[in-house]
C-alpha positions as CSV (number, residue, x, y, z in Angstrom):
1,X,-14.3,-8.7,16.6
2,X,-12.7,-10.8,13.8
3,X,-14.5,-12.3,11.1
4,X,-15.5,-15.9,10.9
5,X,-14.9,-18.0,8.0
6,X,-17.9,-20.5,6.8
7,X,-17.1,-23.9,7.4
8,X,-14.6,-24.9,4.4
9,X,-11.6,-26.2,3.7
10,X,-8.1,-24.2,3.8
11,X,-7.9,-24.8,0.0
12,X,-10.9,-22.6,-0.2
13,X,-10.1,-19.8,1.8
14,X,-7.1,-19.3,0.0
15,X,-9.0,-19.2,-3.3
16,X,-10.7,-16.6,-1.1
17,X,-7.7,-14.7,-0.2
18,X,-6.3,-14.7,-4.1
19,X,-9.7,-13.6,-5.3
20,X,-9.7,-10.8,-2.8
21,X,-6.1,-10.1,-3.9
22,X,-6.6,-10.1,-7.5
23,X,-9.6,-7.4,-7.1
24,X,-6.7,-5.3,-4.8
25,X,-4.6,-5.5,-7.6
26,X,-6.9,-4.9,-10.7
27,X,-8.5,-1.6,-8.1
28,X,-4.7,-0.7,-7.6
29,X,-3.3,-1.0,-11.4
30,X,-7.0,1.2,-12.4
31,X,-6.1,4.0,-10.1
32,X,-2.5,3.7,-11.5
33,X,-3.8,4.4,-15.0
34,X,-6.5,7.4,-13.5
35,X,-3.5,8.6,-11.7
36,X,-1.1,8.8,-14.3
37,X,-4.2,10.2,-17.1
38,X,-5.1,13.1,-13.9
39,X,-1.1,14.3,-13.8
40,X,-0.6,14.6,-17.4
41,X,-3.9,16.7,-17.2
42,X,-2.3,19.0,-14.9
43,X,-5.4,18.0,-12.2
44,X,-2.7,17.7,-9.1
45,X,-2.0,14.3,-9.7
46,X,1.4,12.3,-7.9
47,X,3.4,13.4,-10.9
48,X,2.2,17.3,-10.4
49,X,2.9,17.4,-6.8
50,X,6.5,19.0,-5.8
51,X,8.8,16.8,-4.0
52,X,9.7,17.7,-0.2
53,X,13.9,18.0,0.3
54,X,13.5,15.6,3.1
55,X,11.8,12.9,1.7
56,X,14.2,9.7,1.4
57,X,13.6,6.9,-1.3
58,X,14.7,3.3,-0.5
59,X,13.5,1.5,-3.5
60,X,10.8,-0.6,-5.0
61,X,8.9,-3.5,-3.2
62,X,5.8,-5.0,-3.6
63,X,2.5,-4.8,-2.5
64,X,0.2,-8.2,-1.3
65,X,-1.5,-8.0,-4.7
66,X,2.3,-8.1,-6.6
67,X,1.6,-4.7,-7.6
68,X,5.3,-2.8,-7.1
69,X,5.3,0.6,-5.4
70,X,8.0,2.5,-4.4
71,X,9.2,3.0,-0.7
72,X,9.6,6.3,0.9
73,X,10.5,8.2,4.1
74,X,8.4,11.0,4.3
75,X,8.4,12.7,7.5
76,X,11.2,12.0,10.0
77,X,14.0,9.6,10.3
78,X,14.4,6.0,9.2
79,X,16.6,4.1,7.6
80,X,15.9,2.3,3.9
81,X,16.4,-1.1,5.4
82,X,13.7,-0.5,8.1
83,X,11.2,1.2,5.5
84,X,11.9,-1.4,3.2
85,X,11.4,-4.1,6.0
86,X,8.4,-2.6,7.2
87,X,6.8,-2.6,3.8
88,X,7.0,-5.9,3.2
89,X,6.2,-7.8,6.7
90,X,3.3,-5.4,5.8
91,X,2.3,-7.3,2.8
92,X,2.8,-10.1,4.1
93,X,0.6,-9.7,7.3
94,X,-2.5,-8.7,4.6
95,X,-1.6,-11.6,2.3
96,X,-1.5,-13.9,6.0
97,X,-5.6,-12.4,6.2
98,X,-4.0,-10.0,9.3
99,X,-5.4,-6.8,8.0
100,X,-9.0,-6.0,9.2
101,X,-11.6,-4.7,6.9
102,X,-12.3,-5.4,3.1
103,X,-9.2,-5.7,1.3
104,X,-7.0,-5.4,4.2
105,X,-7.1,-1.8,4.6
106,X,-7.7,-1.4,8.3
107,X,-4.6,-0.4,10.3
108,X,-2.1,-3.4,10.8
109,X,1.0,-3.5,13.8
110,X,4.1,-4.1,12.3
111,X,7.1,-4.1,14.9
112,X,5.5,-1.3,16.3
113,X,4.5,0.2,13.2
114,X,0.6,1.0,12.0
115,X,0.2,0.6,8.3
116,X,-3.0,1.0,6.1
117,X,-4.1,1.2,3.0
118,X,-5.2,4.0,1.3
119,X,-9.4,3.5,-0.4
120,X,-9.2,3.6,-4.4
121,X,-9.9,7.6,-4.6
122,X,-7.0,8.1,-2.3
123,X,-4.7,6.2,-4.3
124,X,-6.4,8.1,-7.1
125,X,-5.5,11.2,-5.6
126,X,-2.1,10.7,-4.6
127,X,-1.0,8.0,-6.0
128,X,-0.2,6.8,-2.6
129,X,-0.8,2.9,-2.3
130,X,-0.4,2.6,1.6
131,X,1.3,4.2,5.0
132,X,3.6,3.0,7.8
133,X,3.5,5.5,11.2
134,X,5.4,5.2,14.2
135,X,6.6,8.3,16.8
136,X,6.4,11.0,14.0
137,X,8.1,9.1,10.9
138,X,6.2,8.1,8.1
139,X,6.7,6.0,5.4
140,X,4.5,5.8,2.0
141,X,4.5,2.8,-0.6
142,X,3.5,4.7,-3.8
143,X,2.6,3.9,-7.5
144,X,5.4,4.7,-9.5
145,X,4.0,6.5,-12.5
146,X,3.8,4.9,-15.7
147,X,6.4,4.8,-18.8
């Protein structure tokens, strides 16, 4: 079932669409600070959490709300230019209104690809901003930690 829009103009959806984005973004830059506060801590925060031999890093992209994250293989095989790609027809299909639920956090098809996003005490959590699955490979956009 998708949602409807009320009858208005395509001006004011897309005020619409940047409100919703600018709440994803202030929701994503708190849980960076709570993140980065929960590591130092020593709660098992991102920063606490050891690092797995296998995992690949591809770089930094951003998310739909401009926020940047950095891309990661976690489990399996892909390469940096399709992890990278995914991430960002991924924010692009959220900023395009293609993601279901509030926020765009409902799973999303991307070339074959089902990304979500995680909810606020997940990002808390792991620091973990969103994931890409297909046929055993995953790939995380995370919140680098702060300076």
């Amino acid at each position: 079932m998708r949602a409807r829009w009320p009858e208005r103009s395509a001006s004011g959806r897309s005020r619409v669409r940047a409100s919703r984005a600018a709440l994803a973004a202030a929701a994503v830059l708190l849980a960076a600070g709570c993140a980065s506060s929960a590591s130092a801590a020593g709660n098992g925060g991102p920063a606490s959490s050891s690092a797995s031999a296998n995992v690949k890093s591809c770089g930094t992209t951003r998310t739909a709300a401009n926020v940047p994250v950095q891309v990661q293989v976690q489990h399996g095989q892909a390469s940096c230019a399709t992890a990278m790609s995914v991430e960002r027809a991924y924010a692009k299909a959220i900023l395009d209104g293609r993601a279901p639920g509030n926020g765009g956090g409902g799973p999303v098809n991307i070339n074959g690809w089902t990304c979500r996003g995680f909810d606020t005490p997940e990002v808390l959590k792991t620091g973990q901003a969103s994931k890409c699955v297909r046929d055993g490979v995953e790939i995380l956009a995370i919140l680098p930690a702060p300076a």
